[in-house]
N, C-alpha and C positions, 0 to 999 in steps of 0.2 A: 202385699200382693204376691201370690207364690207366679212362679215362673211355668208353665208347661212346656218342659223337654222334647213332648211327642207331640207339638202342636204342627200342623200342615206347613203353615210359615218356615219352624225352624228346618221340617224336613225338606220342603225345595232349596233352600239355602245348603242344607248337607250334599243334597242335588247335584247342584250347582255348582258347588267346589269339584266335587268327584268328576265331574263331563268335563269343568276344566283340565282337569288334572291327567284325565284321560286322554283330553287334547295335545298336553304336552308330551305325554309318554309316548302317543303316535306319531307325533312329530318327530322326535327323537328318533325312535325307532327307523322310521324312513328314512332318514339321512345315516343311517352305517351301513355300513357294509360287512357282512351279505345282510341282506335284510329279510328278517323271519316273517314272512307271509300270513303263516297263523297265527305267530302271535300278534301280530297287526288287526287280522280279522277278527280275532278272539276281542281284541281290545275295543275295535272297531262296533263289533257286534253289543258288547256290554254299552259301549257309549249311546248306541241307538234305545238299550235299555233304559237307561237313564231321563232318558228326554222323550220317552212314550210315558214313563212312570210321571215326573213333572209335567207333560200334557194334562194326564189323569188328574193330577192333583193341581190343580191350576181350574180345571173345569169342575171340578170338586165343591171349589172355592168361588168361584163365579157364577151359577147355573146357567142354563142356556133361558133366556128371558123370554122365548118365545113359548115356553113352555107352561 
């Protein structure tokens, strides 16, 4: 059975680490001093990328059944 690398699955799970990982670097972030605002929003803004992208691809994977 070969493996697909660029299957939907593996890519929310790549997802999914990255919004974590993002979560922690925001966190971080907010607790120094001074705390760089852009780069906050920057990080903030990619994070919301991420989890619009895994909506996508979630609904991808599920279709809408009414349809």
């Amino acid at each position: 059975m070969q493996i697909n690398h660029h299957s939907p699955d593996r890519r929310l799970i790549e997802l999914a680490i990255e919004h974590a990982d993002l979560d922690n670097l925001i966190d971080r972030a907010s607790g120094t001093s001074p705390v760089d605002e852009i780069m906050i929003r920057r990080l903030k803004k990619r994070r919301l990328l991420l989890k619009d992208e895994m909506a996508r691809i979630r609904g991808s994977l599920s279709p809408d059944e009414s349809a």
